[in-house]
C-alpha positions as CSV (number, residue, x, y, z in Angstrom):
1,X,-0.7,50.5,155.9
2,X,-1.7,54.2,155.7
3,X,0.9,56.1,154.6
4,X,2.0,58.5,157.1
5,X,2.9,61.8,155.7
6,X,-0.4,62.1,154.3
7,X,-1.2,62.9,158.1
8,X,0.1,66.2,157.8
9,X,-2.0,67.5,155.2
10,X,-4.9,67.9,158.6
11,X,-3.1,70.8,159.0
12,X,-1.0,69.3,162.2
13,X,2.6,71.6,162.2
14,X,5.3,68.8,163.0
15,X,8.2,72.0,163.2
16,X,9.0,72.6,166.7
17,X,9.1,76.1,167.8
18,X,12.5,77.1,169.3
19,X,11.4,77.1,173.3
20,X,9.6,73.4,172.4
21,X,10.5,70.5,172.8
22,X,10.8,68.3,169.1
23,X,7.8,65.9,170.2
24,X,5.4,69.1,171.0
25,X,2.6,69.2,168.5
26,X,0.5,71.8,168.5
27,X,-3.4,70.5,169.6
28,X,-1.6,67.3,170.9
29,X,-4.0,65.7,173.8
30,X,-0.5,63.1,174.6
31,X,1.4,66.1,175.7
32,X,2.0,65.3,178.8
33,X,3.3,62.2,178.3
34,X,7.0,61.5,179.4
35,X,10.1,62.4,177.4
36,X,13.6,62.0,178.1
37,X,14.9,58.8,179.3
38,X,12.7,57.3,181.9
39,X,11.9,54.2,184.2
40,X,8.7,53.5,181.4
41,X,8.0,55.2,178.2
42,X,5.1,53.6,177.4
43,X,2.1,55.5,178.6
44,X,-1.0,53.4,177.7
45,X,-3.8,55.3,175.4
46,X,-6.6,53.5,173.9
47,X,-6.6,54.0,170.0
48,X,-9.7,56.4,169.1
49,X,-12.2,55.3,166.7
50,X,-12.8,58.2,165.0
51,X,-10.6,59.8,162.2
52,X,-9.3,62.8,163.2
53,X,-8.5,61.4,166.5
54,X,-6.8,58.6,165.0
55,X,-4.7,61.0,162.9
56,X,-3.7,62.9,165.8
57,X,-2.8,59.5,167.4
58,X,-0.6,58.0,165.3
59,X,0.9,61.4,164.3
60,X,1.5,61.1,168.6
61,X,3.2,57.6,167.9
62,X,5.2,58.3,165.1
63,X,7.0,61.1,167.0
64,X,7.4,60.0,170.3
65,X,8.2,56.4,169.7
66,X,9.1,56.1,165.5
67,X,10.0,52.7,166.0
68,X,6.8,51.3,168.2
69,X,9.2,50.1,170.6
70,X,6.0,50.4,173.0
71,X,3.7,48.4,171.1
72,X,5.6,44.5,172.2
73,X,7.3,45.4,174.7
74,X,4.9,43.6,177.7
75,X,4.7,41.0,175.4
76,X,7.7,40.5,175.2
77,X,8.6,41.1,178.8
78,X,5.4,38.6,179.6
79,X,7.1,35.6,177.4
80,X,6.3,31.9,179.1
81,X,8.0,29.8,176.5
82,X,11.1,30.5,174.7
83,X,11.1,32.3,171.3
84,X,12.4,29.7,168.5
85,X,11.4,32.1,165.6
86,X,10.8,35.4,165.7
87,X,8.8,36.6,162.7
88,X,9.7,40.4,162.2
89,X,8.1,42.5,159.7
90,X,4.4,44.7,158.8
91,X,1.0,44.5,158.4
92,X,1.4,41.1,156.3
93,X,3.4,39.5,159.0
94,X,1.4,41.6,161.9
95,X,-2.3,40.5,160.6
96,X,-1.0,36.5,160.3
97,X,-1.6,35.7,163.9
98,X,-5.0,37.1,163.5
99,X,-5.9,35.1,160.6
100,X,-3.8,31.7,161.3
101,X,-3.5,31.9,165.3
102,X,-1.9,28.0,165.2
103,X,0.7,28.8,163.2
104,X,2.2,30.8,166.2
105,X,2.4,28.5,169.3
106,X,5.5,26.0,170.1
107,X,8.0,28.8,169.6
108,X,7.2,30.9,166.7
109,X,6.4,34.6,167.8
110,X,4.7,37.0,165.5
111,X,6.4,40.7,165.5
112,X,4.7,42.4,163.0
113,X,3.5,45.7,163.0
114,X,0.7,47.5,160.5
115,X,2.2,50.5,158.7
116,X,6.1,49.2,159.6
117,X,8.8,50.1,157.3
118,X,12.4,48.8,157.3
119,X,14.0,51.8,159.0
120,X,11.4,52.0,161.7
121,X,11.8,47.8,162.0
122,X,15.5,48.3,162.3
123,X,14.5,50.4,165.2
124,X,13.1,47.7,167.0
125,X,15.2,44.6,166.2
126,X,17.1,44.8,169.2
127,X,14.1,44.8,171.6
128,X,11.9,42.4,169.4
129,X,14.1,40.5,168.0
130,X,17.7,40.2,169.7
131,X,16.4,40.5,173.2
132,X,14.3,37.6,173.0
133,X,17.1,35.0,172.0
134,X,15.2,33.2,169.0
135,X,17.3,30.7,167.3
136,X,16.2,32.0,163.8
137,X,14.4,35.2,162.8
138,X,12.2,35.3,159.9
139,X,12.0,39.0,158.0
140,X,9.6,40.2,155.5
141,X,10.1,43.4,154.8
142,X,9.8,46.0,151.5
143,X,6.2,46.7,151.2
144,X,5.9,49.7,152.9
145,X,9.2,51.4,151.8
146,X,7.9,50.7,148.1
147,X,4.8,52.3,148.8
148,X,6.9,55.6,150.5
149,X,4.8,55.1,154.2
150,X,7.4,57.4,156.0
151,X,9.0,59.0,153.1
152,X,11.3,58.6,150.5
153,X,14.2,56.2,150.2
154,X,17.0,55.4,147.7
155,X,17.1,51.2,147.2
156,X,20.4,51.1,148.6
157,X,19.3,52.3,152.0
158,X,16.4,50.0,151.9
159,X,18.4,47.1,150.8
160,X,21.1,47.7,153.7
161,X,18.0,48.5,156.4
162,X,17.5,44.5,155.8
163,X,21.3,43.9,155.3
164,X,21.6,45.2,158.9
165,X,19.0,43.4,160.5
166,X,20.7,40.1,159.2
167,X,24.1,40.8,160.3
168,X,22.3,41.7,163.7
169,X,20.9,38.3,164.0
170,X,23.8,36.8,162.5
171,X,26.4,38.7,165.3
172,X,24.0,37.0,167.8
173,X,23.9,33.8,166.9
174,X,20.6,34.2,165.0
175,X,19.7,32.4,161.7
176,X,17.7,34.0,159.4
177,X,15.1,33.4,156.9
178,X,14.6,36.6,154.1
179,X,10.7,36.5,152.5
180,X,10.3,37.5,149.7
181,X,7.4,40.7,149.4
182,X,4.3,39.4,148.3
183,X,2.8,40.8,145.1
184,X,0.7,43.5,145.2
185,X,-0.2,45.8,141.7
186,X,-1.3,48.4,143.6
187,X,-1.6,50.2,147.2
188,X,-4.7,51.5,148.0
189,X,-3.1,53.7,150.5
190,X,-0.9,55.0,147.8
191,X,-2.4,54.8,144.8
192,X,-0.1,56.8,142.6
193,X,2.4,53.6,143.0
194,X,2.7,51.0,140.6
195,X,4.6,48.2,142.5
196,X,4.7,45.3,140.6
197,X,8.2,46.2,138.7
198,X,9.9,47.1,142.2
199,X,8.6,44.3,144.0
200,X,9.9,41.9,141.4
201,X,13.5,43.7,141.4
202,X,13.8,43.7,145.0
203,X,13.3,40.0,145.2
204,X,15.8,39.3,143.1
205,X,18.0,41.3,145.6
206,X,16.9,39.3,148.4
207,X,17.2,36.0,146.7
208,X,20.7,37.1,145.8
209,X,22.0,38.4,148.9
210,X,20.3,35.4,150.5
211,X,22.5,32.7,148.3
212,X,25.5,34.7,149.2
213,X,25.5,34.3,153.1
214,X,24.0,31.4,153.3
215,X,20.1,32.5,154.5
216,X,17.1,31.0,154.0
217,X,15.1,32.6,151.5
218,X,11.3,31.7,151.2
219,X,9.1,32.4,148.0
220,X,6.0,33.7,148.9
221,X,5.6,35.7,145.9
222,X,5.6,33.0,143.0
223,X,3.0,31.3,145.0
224,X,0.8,34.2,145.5
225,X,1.1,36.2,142.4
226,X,-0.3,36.1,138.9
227,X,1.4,37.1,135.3
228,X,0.8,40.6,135.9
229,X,2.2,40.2,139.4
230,X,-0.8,40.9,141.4
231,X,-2.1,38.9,143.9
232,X,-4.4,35.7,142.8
233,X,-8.2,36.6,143.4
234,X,-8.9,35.4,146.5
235,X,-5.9,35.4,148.1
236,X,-6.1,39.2,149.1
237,X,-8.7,41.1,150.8
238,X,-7.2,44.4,149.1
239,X,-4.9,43.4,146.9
240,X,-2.0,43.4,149.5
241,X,-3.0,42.3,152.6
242,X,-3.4,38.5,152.4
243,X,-7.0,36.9,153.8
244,X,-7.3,33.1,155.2
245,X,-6.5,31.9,152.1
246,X,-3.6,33.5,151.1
247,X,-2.4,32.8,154.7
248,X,-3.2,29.1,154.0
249,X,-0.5,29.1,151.0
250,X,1.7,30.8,153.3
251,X,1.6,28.8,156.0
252,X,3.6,25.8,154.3
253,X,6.3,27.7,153.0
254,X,6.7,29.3,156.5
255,X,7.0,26.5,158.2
256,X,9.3,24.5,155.6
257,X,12.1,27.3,155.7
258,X,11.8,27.2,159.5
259,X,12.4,23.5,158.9
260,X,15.5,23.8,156.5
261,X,16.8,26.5,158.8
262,X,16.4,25.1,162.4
263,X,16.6,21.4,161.2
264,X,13.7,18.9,161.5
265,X,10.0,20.0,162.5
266,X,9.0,23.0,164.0
């Protein structure tokens, strides 16, 4: 979850000249990747290992394709089975597949992606979400936007990113199942934040808004957190991103609002 505008302190210019093209960046080894509307946008480029090259990769993704509509989209396109749950959200919902493959087989899709937040999500819904025809879709969502990953953001626009994605699903014939955000004290990534207070206001929000249209709301915060609202030792491998065990607490909750949405089992 690195936060992204710290990618321009490498000294890469984002500003477009005026005989460029927006997307141009100056030193950019992806420039000659399609722009426009085309047949396919998604050129494939390996991720580079090293830092800089990194930087200058993502700094590549986040203007070409802000949303990372690229990153699921032969997944998707390469479904076998259909999509009963569509889990959307970031790095907590994109690293549970790695961590609790099982959870994610008769139906239940994972949708995550590391860094994500709400705006850049909202971006995507349609593709990763709508398109696929889930009967419920399962949103955790906040972290990121807390920690200011691609830039500032007044509550209200957060709070009505998420508002939007559920009247999205609900237009479609969707359910939907709210998470709470899981604790977290601190961001490594961002260490001047101190997210605790936020966190806990914002799921009140979501519990709230929940109740009121009749979603599913699932509490993985009170199981996670401790008194001080960070996670419980153990359950995180920084103090955000949940390990095994922390997706082992998870895991029940998961699949018991699935239940109480969709009915019966899984």
């Amino acid at each position: 979850m690195m936060r992204y505008p710290k990618l321009l302190a490498a000294g890469l210019c984002l500003t477009a000249s005026a005989v460029s093209a927006q997307t141009n960046v100056p030193g950019d080894p992806y420039a000659g990747d399609p722009v426009g509307i085309v047949a396919d946008p998604c050129p494939a480029h390996s991720k580079p290992a090293d830092g800089q090259g990194w930087q200058m990769w993502n700094l590549h993704m986040l203007t070409r394709d802000h949303g990372q509509l690229c990153r699921y989209r032969a997944q998707n396109a390469a479904l076998t089975e259909p999509a009963r749950v569509v889990f959307m959200g970031d790095s907590i919902t994109d690293n549970w597949i790695g961590a609790d493959p099982s959870l994610f087989t008769h139906g239940l899709v994972d949708r995550g992606i590391s860094g994500q937040t709400t705006p850049q999500m909202l971006l995507r819904f349609r593709q990763d979400v709508i398109a696929l025809r889930p009967k419920a879709v399962h949103i955790m969502a906040g972290t990121n936007d807390i920690a200011g990953n691609t830039g500032a953001a007044t509550v209200e626009t957060v709070q009505g990113n998420i508002e939007t994605m559920a009247e999205l699903a609900h237009a479609h014939g969707i359910k939907v199942i709210l998470a709470s955000i899981p604790p977290a004290a601190a961001f490594p990534w961002s260490p001047e934040k101190h997210p605790a207070p936020q966190i806990l206001a914002f799921n009140r929000w979501l519990r709230g808004y929940a109740t009121a249209h009749g979603y599913t709301y699932v509490d993985y915060h009170a199981a996670l957190t401790t008194a001080e609202g960070g996670m419980k030792p153990g359950l995180a491998s920084d103090g955000v991103h949940p390990t095994p065990a922390g997706y082992a607490v998870m895991r029940p909750l998961a699949l018991a609002a699935v239940a109480k949405t969709l009915g019966g089992g899984r």
